[in-house]
C-alpha positions in Angstrom: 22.4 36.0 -30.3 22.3 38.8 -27.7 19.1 40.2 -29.3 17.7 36.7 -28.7 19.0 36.2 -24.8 17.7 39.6 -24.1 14.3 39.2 -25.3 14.0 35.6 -23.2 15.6 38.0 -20.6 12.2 40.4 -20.5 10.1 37.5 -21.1 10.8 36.0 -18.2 10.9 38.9 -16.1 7.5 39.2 -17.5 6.7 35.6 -16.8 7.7 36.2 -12.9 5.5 39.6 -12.8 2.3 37.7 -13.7 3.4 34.8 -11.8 3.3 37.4 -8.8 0.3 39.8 -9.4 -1.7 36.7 -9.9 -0.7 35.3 -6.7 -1.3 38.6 -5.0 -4.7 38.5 -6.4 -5.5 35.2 -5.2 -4.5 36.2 -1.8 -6.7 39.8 -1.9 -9.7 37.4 -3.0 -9.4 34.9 -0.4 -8.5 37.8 2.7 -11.6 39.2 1.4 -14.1 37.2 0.2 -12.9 34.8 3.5 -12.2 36.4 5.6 -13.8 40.4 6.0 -17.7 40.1 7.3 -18.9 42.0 4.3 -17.0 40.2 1.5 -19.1 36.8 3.1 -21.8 38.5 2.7 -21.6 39.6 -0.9 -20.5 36.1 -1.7 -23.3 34.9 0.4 -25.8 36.7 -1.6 -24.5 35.9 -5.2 -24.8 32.4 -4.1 -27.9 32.7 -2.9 -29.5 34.6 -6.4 -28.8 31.4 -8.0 -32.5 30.3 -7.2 -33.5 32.5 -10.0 -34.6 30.4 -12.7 -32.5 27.4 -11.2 -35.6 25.0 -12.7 -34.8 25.6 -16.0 -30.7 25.4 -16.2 -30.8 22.0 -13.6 -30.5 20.3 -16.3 -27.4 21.5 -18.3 -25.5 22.6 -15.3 -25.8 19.4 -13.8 -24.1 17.8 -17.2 -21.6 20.4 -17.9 -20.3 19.5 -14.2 -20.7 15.9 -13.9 -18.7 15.5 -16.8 -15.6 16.8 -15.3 -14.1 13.8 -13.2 -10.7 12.1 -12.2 -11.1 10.1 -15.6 -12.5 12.6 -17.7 -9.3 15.0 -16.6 -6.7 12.1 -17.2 -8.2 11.6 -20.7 -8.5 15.4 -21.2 -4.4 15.9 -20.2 -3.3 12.3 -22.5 -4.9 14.4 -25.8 -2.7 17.2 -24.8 0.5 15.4 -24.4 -0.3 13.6 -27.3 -1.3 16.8 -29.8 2.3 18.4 -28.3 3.8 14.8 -28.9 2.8 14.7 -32.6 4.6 17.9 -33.4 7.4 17.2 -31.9 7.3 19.2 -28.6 8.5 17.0 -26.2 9.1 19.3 -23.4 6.1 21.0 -24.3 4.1 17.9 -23.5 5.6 17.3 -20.1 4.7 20.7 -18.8 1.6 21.0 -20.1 0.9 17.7 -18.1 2.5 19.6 -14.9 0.9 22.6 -15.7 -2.6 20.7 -15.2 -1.5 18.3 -12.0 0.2 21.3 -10.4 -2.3 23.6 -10.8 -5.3 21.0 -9.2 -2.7 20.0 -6.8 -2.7 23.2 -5.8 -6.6 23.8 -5.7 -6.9 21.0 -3.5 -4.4 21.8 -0.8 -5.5 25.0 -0.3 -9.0 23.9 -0.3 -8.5 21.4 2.6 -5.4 24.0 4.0 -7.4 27.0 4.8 -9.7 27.7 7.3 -12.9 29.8 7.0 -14.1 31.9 10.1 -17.5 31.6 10.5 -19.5 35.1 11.3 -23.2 33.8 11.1 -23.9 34.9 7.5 -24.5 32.0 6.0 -25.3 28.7 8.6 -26.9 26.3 5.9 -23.4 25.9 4.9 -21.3 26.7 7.8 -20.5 22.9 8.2 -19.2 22.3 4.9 -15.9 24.7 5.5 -13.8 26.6 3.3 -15.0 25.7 -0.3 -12.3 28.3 -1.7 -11.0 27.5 -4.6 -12.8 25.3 -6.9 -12.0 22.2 -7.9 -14.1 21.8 -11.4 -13.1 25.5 -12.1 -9.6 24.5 -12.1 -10.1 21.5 -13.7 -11.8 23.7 -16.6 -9.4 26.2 -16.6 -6.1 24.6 -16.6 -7.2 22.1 -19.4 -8.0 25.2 -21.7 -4.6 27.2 -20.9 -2.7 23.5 -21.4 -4.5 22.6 -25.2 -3.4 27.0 -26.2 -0.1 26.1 -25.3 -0.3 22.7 -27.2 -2.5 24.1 -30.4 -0.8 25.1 -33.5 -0.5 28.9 -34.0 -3.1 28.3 -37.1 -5.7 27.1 -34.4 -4.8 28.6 -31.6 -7.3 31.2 -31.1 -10.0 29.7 -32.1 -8.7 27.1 -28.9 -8.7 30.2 -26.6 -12.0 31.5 -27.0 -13.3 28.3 -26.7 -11.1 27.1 -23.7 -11.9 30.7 -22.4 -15.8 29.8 -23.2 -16.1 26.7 -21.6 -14.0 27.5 -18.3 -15.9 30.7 -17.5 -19.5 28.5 -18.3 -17.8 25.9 -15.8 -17.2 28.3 -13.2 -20.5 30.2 -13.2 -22.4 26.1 -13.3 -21.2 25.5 -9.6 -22.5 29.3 -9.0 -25.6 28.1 -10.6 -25.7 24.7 -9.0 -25.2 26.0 -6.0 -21.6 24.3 -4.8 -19.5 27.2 -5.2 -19.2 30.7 -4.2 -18.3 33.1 -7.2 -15.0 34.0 -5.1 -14.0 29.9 -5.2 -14.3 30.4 -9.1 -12.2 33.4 -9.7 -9.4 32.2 -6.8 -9.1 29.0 -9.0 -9.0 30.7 -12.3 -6.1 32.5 -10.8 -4.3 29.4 -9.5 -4.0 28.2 -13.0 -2.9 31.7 -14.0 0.1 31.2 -11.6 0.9 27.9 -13.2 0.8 29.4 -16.8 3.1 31.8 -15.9 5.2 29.0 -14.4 4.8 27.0 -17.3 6.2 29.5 -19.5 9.2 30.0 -17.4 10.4 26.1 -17.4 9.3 26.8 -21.4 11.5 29.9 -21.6 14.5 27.6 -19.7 14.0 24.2 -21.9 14.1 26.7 -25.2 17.0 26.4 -27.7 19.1 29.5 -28.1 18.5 29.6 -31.8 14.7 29.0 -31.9 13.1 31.8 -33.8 10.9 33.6 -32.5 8.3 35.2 -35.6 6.4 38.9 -34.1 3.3 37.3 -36.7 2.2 34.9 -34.4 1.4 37.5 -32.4 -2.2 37.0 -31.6 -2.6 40.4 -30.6 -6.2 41.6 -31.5 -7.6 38.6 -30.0 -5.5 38.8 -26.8 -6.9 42.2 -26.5 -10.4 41.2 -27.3 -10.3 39.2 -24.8 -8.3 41.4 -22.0 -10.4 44.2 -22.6 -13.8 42.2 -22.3 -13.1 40.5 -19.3 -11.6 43.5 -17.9 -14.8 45.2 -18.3 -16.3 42.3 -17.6 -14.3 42.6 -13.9 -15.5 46.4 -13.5 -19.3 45.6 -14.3 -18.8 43.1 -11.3 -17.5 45.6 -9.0 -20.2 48.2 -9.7 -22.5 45.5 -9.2 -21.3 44.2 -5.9 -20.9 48.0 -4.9 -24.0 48.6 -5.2 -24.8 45.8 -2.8 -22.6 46.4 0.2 -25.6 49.4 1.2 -27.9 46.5 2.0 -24.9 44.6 3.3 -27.3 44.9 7.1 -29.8 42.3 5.6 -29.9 38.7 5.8 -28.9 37.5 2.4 -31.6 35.2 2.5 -34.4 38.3 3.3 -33.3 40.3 0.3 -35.7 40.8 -2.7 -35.2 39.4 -6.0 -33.6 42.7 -7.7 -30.5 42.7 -5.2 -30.2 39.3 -5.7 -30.3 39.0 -9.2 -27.4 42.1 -9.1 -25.3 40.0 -6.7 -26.0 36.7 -9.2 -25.4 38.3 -12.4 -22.7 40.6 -11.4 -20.8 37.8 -9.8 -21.0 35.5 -13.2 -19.6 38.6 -15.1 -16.9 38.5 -12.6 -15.9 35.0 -13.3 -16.1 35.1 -16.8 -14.1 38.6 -17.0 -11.2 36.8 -14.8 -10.7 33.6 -17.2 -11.0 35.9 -19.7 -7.8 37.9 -18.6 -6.0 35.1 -17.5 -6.8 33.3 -21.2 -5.6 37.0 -22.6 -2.3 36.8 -20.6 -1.8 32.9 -22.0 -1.8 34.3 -25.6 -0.5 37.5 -25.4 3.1 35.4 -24.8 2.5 32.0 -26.1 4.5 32.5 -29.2 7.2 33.5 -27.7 6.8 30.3 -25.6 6.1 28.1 -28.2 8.2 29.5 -31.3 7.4 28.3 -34.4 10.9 26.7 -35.1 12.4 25.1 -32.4 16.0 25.0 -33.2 
């Protein structure tokens, strides 16, 4: 019994330091990407590299996004209460449901909350304000963590790469589409990070003492899989973007297509790589959140 308290013990201290670096990267993205001239810049230009090709994704970015909606989300989060329902995981139903209306609570507040300074870089959408983070990115992203916490351990990878999958196509379609800057992606892939991590905690709390815990549900090669390619994912990004700050006195809208297809392509490899951490983080611990007998 003390081996067992002790290991919820470093869980959760491990729950509260994700909870926290997350947060902390949320804020460094918004300061900079916000807030510093050359971060809206860099943003600015990614966002603009989207005209590449747009003509001939139109099509299935406009029906990957428009299918995310109020009612599509309500009927996404009642099949993921009821999968947790039908084995038995009462608890787990109720916060996967709160992990999902927190975490696009949150997105929306601090989309309408925070302000966005305006210095000239990018007047064709000055008037539509702080876009920061995304709404359908959350939506995509909090869905996928909720169904790996839900899933059976037999399916549960399988349900994160595919969450992983669609949430990091989601994100880079309002790139593509043009109604979201890559750093409105990755600050809401991090929201619902935050809310995993607090998910797991009221998990760890609602737990039984005597639930058993097995080290083979483990998913540890495909929680590294996963780290390690979005993490390189991540770096590729910041090479790219580096190499675009040296141009950073042009007019994003004057720059040729190279530059532009670096800040485009190097900004989707950015979102993808973050939801592909955050997804690794999810099942790194799951099992330990979701043991395999109750109690």
């Amino acid at each position: 019994m003390r081996v067992r308290a002790t290991a919820r013990g470093w869980t959760a201290v491990w729950l509260v330091v994700l909870a926290i670096v997350q947060a902390a990267a949320f804020l460094a993205v918004w300061r900079v990407a916000v807030h510093v001239e050359v971060g809206q810049w860099v943003d600015t230009v990614a966002l603009t590299g989207n005209r590449i090709g747009q003509d001939r994704i139109d099509g299935p970015v406009d029906r990957i996004l428009n299918a995310m909606s109020v009612v599509s989300l309500l009927a996404a989060t009642a099949v993921i209460g009821f999968i947790a329902l039908i084995r038995g995981r009462i608890a787990l139903a109720v916060t996967a449901t709160l992990l999902i209306a927190g975490a696009n609570a949150t997105t929306q507040l601090l989309k309408y909350g925070l302000a966005r300074p305006d210095f000239g870089i990018d007047p064709e959408r000055i008037y539509a304000g702080n876009s920061l983070p995304s709404g359908h990115a959350t939506v995509a992203a909090s869905v996928a963590v909720a169904l790996v916490l839900v899933l059976p351990r037999t399916v549960r990878v399988f349900g994160a790469f595919l969450g992983a999958g669609y949430a990091a196509v989601a994100g880079v379609a309002t790139l593509s589409a043009g109604w979201h800057r890559p750093s409105d992606a990755v600050a809401a892939f991090l929201v619902v990070g935050v809310w995993a991590a607090l998910a797991g905690l009221v998990l760890l709390i609602t737990q039984r003492e005597q639930a058993q815990v097995e080290s083979a549900d483990a998913h540890r090669v495909a929680a590294t899989v996963l780290g390690v390619g979005g993490v390189l994912a991540v770096l590729a990004c910041g090479f790219a973007l580096a190499w675009l700050v040296d141009l950073r006195g042009t007019p994003p809208g004057e720059l040729a297509r190279r530059p532009l297809l670096v800040g485009y392509a190097g900004s989707a490899a950015g979102i993808a790589g973050t939801m592909g951490v955050v997804m690794a983080l999810v099942l790194a611990a799951v099992h330990r959140l979701v043991p395999r007998v109750k109690g």
